[in-house]
SERO-4910 file (N, C-alpha, C, O; in steps of 0.05 Angstrom, whole numbers):
BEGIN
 pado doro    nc1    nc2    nc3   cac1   cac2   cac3    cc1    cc2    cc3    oc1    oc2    oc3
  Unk    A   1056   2437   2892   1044   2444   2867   1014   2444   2869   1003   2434   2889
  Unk    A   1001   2454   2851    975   2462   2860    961   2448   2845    973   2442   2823
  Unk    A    937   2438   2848    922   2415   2841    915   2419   2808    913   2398   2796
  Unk    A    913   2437   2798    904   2440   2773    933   2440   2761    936   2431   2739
  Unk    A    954   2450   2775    982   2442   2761    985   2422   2752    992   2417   2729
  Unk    A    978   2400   2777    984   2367   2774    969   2351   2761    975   2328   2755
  Unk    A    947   2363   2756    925   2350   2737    942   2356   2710    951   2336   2700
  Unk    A    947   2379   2698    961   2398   2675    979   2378   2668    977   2366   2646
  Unk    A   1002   2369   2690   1036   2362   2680   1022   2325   2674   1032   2313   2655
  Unk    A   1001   2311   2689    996   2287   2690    981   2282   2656    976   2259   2647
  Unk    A    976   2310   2642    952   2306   2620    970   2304   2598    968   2290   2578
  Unk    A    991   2323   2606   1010   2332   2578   1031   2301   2584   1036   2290   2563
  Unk    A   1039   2292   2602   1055   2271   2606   1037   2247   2592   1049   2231   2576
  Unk    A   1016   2245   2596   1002   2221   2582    999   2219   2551   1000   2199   2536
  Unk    A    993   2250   2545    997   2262   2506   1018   2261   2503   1023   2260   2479
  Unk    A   1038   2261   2518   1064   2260   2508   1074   2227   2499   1092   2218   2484
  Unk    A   1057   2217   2511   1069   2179   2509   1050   2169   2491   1044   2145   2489
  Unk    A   1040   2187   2477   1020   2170   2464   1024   2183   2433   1025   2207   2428
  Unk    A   1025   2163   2418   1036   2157   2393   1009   2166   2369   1015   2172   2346
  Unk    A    984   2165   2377    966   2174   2354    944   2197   2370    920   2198   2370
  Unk    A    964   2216   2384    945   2242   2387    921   2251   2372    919   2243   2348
  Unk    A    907   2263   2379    876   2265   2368    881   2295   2364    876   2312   2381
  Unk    A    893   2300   2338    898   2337   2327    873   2349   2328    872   2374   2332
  Unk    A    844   2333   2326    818   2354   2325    803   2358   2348    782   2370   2349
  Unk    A    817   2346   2369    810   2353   2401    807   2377   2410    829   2387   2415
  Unk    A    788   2391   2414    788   2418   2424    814   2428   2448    820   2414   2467
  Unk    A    824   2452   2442    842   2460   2456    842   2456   2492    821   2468   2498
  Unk    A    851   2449   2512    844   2450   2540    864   2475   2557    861   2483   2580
  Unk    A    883   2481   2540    898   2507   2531    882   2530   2554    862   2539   2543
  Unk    A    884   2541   2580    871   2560   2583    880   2585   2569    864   2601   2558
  Unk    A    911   2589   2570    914   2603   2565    924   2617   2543    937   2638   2544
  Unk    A    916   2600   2515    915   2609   2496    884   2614   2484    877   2631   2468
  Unk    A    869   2594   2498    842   2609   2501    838   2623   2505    820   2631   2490
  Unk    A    847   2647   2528    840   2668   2540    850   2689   2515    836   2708   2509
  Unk    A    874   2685   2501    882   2703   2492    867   2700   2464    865   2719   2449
  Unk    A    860   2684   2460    845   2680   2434    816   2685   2432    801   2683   2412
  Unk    A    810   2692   2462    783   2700   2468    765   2724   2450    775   2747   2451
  Unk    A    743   2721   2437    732   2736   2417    725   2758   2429    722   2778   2414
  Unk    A    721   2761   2447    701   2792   2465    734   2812   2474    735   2834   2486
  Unk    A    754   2797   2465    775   2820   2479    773   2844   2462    761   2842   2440
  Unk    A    781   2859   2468    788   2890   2451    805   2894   2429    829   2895   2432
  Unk    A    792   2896   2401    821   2905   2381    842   2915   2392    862   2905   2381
  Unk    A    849   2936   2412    877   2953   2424    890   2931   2438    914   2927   2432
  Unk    A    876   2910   2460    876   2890   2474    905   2867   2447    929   2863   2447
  Unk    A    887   2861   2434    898   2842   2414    921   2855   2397    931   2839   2381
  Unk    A    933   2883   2398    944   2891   2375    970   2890   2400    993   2883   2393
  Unk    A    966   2897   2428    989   2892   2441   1002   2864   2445   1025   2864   2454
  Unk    A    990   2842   2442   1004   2809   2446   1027   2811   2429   1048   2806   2441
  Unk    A   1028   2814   2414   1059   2815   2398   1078   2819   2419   1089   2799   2428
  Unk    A   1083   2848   2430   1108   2854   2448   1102   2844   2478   1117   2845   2497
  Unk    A   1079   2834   2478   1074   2821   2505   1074   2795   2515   1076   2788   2538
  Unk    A   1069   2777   2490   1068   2753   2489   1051   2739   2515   1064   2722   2528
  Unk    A   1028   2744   2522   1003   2735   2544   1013   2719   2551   1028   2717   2571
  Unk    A   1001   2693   2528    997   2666   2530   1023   2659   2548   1021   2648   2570
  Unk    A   1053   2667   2534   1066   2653   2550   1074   2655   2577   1079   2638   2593
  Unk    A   1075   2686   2579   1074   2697   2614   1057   2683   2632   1068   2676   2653
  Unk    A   1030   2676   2627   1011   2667   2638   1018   2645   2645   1025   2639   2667
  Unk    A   1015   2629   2624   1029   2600   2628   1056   2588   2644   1058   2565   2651
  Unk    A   1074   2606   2649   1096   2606   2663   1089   2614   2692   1104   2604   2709
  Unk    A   1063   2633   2702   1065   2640   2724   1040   2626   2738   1026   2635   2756
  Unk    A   1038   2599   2721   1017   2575   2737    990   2577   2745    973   2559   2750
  Unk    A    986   2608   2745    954   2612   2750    937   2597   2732    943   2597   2708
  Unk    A    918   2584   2740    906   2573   2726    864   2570   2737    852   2589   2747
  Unk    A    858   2558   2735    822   2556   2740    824   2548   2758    836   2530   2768
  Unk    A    806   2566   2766    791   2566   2807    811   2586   2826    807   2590   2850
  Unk    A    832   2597   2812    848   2611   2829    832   2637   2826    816   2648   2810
  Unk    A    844   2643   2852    831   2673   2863    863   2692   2864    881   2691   2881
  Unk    A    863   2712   2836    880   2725   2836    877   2758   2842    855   2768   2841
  Unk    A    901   2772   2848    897   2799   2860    919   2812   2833    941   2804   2825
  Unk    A    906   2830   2826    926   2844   2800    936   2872   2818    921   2885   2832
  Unk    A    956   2876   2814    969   2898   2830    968   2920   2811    975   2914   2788
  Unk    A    960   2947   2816    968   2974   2788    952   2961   2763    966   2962   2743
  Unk    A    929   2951   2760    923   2938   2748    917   2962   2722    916   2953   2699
  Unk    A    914   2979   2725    913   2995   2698    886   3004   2689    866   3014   2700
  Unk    A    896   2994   2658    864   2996   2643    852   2968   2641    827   2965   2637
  Unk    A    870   2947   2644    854   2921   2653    862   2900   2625    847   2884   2614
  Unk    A    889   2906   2621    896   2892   2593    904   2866   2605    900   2844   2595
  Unk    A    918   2870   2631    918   2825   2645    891   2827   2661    883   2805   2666
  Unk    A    879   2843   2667    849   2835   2684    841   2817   2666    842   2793   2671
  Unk    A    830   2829   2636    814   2808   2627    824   2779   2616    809   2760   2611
  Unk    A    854   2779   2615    861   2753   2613    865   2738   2631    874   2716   2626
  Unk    A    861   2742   2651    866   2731   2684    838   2721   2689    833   2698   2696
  Unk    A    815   2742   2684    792   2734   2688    777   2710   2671    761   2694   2680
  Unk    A    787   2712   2645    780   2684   2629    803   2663   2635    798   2640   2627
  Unk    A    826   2667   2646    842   2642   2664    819   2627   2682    807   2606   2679
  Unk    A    819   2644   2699    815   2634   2729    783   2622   2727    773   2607   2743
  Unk    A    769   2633   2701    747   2618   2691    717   2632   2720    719   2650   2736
  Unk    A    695   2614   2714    672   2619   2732    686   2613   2753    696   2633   2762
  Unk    A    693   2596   2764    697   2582   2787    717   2600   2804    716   2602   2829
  Unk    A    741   2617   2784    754   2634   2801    751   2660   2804    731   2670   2795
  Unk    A    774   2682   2820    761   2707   2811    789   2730   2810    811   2724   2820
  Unk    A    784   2750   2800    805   2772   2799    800   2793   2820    777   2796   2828
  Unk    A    817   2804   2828    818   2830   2846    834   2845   2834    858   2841   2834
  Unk    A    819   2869   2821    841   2886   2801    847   2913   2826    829   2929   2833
  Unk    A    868   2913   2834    885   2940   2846    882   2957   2830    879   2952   2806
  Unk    A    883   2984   2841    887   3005   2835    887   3026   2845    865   3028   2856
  Unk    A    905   3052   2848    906   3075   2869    890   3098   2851    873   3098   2833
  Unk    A    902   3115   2861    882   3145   2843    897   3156   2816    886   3163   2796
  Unk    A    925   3155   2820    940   3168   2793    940   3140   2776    945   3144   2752
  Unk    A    936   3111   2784    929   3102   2757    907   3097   2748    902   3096   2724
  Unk    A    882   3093   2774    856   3106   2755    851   3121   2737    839   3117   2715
  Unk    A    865   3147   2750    861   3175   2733    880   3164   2703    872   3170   2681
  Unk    A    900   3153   2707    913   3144   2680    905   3123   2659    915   3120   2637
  Unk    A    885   3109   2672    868   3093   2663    846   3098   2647    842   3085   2627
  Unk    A    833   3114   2655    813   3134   2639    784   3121   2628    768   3110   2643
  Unk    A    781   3122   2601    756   3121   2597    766   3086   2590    750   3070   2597
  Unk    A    788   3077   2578    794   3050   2573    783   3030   2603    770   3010   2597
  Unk    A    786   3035   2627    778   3024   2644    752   3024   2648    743   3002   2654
  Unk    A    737   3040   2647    706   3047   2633    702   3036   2618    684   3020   2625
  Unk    A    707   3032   2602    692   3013   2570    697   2986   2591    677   2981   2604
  Unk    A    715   2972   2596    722   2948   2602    701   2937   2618    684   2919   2614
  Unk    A    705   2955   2642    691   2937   2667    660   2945   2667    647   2935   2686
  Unk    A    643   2966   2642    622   2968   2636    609   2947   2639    621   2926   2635
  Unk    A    574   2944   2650    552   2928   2655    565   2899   2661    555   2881   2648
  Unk    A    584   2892   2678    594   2877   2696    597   2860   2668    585   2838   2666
  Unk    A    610   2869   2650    625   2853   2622    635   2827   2638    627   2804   2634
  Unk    A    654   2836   2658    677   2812   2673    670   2815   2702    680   2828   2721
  Unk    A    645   2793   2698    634   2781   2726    645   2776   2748    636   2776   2771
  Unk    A    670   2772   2737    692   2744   2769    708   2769   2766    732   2761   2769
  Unk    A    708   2793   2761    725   2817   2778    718   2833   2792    696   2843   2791
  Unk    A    733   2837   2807    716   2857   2836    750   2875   2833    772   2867   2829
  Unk    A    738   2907   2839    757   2927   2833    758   2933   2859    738   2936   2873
  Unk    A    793   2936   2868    799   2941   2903    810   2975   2893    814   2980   2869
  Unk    A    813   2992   2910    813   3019   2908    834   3022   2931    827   3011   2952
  Unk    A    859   3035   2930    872   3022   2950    896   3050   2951    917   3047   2938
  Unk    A    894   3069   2961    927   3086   2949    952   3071   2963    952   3048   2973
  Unk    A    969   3086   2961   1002   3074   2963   1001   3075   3000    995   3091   3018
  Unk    A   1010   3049   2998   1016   3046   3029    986   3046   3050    985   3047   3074
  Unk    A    968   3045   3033    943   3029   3043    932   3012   3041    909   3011   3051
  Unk    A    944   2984   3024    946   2956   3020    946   2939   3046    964   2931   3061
  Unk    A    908   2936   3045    902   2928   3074    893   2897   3059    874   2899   3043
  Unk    A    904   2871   3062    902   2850   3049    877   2828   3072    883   2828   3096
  Unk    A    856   2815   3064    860   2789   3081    880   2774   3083    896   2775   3064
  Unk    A    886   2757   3103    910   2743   3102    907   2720   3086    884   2710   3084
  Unk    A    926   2709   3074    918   2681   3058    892   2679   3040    879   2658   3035
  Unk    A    885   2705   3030    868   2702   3012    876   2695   2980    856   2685   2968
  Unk    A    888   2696   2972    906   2700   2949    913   2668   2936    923   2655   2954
  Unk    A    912   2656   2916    928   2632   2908    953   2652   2899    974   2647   2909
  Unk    A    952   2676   2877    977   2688   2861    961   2720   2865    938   2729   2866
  Unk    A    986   2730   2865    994   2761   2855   1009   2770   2834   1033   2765   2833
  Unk    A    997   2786   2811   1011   2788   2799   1025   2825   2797   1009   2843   2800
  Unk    A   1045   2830   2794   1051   2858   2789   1068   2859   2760   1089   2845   2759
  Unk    A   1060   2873   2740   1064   2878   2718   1073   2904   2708   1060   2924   2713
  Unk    A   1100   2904   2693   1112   2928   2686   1110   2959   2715   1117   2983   2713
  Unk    A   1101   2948   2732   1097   2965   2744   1116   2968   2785   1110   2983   2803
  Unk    A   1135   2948   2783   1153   2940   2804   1168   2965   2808   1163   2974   2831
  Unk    A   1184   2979   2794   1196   3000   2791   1184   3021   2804   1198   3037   2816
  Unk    A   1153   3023   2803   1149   3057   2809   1147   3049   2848   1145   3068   2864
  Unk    A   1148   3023   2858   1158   3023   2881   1177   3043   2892   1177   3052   2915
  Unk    A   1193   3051   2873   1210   3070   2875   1213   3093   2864   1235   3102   2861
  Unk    A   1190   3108   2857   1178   3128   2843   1171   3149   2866   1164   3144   2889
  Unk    A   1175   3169   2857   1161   3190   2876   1155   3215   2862   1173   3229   2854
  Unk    A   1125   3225   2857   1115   3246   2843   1089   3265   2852   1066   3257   2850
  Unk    A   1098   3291   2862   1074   3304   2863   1064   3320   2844   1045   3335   2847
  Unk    A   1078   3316   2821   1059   3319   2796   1042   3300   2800   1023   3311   2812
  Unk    A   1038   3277   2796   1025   3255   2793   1010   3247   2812    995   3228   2808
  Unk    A   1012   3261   2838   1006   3243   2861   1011   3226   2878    998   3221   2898
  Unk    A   1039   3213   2867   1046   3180   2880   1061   3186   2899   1084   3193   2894
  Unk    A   1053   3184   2920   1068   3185   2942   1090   3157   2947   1088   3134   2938
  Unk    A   1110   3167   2963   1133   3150   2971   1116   3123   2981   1096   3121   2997
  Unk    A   1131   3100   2966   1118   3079   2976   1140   3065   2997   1164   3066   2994
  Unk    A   1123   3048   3028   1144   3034   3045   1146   3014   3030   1125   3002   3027
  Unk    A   1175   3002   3015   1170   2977   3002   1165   2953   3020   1153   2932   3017
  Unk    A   1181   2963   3042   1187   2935   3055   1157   2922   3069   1152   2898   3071
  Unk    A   1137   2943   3079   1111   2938   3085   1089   2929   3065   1071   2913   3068
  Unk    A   1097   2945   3045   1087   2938   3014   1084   2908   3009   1063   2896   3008
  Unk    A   1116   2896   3005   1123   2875   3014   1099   2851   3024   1082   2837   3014
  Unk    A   1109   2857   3053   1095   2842   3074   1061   2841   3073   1044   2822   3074
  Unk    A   1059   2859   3071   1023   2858   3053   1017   2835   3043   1005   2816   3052
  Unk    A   1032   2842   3013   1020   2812   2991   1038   2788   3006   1022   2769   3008
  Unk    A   1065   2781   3018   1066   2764   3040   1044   2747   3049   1037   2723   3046
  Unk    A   1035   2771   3066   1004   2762   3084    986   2752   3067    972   2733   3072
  Unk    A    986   2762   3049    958   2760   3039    956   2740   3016    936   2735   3004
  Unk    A    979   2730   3013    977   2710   2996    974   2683   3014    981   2684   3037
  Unk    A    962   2650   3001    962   2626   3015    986   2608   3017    995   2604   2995
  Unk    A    998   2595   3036   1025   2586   3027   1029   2566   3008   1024   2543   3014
  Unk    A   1035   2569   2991   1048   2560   2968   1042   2577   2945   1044   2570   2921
  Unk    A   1033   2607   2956   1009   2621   2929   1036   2629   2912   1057   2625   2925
  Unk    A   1039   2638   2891   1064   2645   2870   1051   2683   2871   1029   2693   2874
  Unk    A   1078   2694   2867   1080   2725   2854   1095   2732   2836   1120   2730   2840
  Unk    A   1083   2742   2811   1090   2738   2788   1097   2762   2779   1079   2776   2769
  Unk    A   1125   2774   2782   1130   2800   2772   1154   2804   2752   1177   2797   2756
  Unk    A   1143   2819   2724   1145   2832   2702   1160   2858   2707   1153   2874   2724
  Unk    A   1180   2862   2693   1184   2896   2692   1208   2895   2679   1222   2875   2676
  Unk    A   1213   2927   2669   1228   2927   2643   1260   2925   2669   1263   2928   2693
  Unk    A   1273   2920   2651   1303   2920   2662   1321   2948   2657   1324   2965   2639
  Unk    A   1333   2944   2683   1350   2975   2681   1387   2951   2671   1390   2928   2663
  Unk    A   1406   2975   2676   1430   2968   2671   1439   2950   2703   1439   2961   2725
  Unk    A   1446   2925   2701   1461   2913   2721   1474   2940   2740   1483   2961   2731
  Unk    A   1469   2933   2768   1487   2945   2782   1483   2979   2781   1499   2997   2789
  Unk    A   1457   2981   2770   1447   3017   2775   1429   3011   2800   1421   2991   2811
  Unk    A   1427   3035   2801   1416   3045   2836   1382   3043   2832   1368   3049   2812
  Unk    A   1374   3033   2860   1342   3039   2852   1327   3062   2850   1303   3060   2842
  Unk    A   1339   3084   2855   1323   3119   2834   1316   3111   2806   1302   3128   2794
  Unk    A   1327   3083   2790   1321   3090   2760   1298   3088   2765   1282   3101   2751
  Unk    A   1287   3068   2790   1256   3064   2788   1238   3092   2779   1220   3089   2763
  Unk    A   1242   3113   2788   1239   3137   2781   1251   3153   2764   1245   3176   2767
  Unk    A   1263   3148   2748   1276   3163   2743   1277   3154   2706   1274   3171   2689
  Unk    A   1283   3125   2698   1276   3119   2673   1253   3103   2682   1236   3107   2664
  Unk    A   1244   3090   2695   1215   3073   2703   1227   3054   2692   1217   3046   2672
  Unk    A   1255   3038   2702   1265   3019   2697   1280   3003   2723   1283   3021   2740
  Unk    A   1288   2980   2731   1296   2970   2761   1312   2948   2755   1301   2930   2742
  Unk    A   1338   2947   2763   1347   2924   2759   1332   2892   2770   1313   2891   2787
  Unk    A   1340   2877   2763   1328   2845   2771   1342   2844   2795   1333   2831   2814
  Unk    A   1371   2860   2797   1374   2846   2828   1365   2860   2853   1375   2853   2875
  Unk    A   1345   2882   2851   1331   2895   2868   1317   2872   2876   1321   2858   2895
  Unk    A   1297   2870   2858   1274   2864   2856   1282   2823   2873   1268   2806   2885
  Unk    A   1301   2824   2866   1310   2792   2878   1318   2795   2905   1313   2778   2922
  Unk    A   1337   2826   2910   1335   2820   2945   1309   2829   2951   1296   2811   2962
  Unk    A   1300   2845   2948   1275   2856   2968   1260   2834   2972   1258   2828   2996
  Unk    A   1250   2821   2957   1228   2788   2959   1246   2768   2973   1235   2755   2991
  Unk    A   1268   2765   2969   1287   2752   2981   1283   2763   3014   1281   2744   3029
  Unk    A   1281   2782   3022   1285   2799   3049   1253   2800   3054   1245   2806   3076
  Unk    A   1235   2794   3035   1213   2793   3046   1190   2764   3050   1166   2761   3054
  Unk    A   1207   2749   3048   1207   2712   3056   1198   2689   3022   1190   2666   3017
  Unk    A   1205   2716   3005   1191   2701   2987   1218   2679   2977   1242   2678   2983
  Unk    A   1205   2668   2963   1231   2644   2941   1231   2641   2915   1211   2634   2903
  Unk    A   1255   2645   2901   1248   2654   2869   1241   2622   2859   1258   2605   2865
  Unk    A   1225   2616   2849   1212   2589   2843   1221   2582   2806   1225   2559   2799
  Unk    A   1222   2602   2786   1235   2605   2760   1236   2635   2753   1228   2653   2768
  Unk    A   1246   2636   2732   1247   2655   2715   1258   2643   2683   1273   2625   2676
  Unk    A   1231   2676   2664   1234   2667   2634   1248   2686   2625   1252   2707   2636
  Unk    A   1259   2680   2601   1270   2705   2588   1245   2709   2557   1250   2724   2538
  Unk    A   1222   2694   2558   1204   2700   2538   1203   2738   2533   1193   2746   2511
  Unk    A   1208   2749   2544   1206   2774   2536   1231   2792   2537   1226   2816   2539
  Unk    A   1255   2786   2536   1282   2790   2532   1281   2802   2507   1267   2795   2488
  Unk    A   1300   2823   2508   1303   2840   2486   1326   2857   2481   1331   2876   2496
  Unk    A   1344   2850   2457   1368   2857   2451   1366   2888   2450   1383   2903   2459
  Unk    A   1332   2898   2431   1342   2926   2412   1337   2942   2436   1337   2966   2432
  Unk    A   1334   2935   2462   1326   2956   2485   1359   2976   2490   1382   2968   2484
  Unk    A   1352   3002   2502   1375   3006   2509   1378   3034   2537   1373   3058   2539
  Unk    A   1388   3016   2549   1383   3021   2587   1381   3043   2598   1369   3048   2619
  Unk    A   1397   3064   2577   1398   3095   2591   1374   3108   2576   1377   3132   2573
  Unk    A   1352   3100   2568   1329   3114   2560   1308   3102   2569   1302   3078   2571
  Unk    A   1293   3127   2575   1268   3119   2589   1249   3107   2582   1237   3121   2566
  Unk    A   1233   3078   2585   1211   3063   2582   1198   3078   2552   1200   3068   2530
  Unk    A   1181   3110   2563   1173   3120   2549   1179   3136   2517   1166   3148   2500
  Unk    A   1200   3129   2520   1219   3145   2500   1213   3122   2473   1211   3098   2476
  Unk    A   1212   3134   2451   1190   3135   2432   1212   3109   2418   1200   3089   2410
  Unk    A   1244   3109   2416   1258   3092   2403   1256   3054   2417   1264   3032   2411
  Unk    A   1243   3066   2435   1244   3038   2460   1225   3027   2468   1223   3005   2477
  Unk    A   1202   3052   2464   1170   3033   2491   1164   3019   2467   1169   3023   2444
  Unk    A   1146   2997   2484   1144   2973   2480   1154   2952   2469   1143   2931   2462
  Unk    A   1184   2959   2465   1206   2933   2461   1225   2930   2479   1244   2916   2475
  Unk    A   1219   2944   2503   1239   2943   2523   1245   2909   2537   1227   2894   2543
  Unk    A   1266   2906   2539   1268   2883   2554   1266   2882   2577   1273   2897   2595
  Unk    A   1253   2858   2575   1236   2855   2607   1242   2826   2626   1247   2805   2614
  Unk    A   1242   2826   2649   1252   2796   2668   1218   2796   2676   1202   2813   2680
  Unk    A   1218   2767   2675   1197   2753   2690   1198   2731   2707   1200   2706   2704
  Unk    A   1196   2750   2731   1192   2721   2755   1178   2714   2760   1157   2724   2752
  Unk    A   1178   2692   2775   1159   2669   2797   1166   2676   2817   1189   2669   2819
  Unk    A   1157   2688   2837   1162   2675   2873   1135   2655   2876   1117   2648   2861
  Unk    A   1145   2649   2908   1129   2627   2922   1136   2630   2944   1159   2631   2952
  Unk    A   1107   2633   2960   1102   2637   2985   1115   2612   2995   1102   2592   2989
  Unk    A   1137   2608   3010   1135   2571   3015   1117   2569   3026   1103   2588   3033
  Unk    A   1109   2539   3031   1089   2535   3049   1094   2527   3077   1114   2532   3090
  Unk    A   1070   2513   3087   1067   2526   3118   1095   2495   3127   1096   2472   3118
  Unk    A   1111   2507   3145   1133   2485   3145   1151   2478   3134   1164   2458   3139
  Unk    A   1155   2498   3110   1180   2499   3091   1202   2515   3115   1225   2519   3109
***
C-alpha cells in the first residue's frame, strides 16, 4: 500500500474511534476537493452526475505526490481532476494521439491555455508508439476509452492497435506496486471483441484476460457506475443511451518487485 494510502486508512481509523468528531474541520477529502474545485469548467461540472469523479478517484487510490499518466486523455475532463489530486508535489502526463487531439478541439485549448495546470505535461504519442520510461508511473489511468483497443478506422485515422505490446508498455512503465485504473462502458457478457469497434463497447472479461496475460492483478472492482437503463445492442453514441451507459471499474496492480 502506498504511503499516502496508509497515512489515509490510519486517519479515517482514528475518526472512526472517536466519539466527538470536530464537523467544522476543514475537509482533507482530496478528492472531493478536486471535484469541488472552483476554477473547473461549467461543461466540466454539468458531467459529475453520470460520472460520479469523486468516487472513481477515490477507489483507484491515486492520491498526492503521485505521478500519473492519463491514457486518450481527451479534452482533459480527468486531467484536471487528477492534476488537483496529485496536488504541487505530483504530476499528470495527459496522452494523446492525433484523431483524439483532432477530437478534442478547441475544449483542449481553453484547458491547458497559459499553463492553467502547471503539474501537466502533454505526451503526443500515436497508436503503437507508446515509448514509456520504465517505472516511471505510481498509476495509469484509461477511461471510457479500453474498447477502441479494438477499433480500427481510416475514416478517423486509428490505426490497428498491438494490444498485447500496448499492454506491456504501461507494464513497463509503471513502478511495482503502481495501480491501472480502467473504466469503460460494458458490452453483452460473452460478445466478441469487434464490439470494441463496432458499438465502442467491450466486455469486462476481455479486458480481465488481456491484463491478466499481461502480468497485471485485479486488486478491486466498483460497480459505482452500474447501470440498469443501458442497453447492450446500441451504440455508446446512440442518443437513447450515451452517457448512462453502464460502466465496470477496475483496479489492477503492478505486483511488486518479488510478488
Amino acid at each position: 500500500m502506498k504511503l499516502h494510502q496508509t497515512i489515509l486508512a490510519l486517519a479515517l481509523a482514528v475518526t472512526g474511534c472517536s466519539e466527538q468528531a470536530d464537523d467544522t474541520a476543514p475537509t482533507t477529502d482530496p478528492y472531493a476537493a478536486a471535484v469541488a474545485s472552483a476554477s473547473r469548467p461549467a461543461a466540466d461540472r454539468e458531467r459529475d452526475a453520470a460520472r460520479k469523479p469523486a468516487e472513481v478517484l477515490r477507489f483507484s487510490g491515486i492520491g498526492p505526490g503521485d505521478r500519473v499518466l492519463e491514457l486518450f486523455a481527451g479534452s482533459g475532463y480527468y486531467t484536471e481532476l487528477l492534476a488537483h489530486v496529485v496536488g504541487a508535489e505530483g504530476s499528470v502526463v495527459a496522452h494523446l494521439n492525433t484523431p483524439i487531439r483532432r477530437f478534442a478541439g478547441e475544449d483542449f485549448d481553453v484547458r491547458h491555455a497559459d499553463n492553467r495546470l502547471p503539474n501537466v505535461e502533454i505526451l503526443m504519442a500515436e497508436n503503437n508508439e507508446l515509448d514509456l520510461q520504465a517505472e516511471s508511473f505510481d498509476a495509469v489511468t484509461l477511461v471510457l476509452n479500453y474498447h477502441d483497443l479494438y477499433w480500427v478506422s481510416d475514416e478517423y485515422g486509428w490505426e490497428k492497435i498491438d494490444v498485447e505490446a500496448f499492454l506491456a508498455e504501461i507494464y513497463e512503465g509503471l513502478k511495482p506496486g503502481g495501480t491501472f485504473l480502467v473504466v469503460d462502458h460494458a458490452a453483452e457478457p460473452g460478445s466478441p471483441r469487434e464490439t470494441g469497434g463496432t458499438l465502442h463497447r467491450l466486455a469486462k472479461a476481455h479486458v480481465l484476460a488481456d491484463l491478466a496475460a499481461a502480468g497485471f492483478e485485479l486488486e478491486g472492482e466498483s460497480d459505482v457506475l452500474q447501470s440498469t437503463a443501458d442497453d447492450y445492442t446500441k451504440s455508446v453514441f446512440d442518443p437513447e443511451v450515451r452517457g448512462k451507459t453502464d460502466r465496470y471499474v477496475l483496479r489492477f496492480v503492478k505486483p511488486a518487485a518479488g510478488n
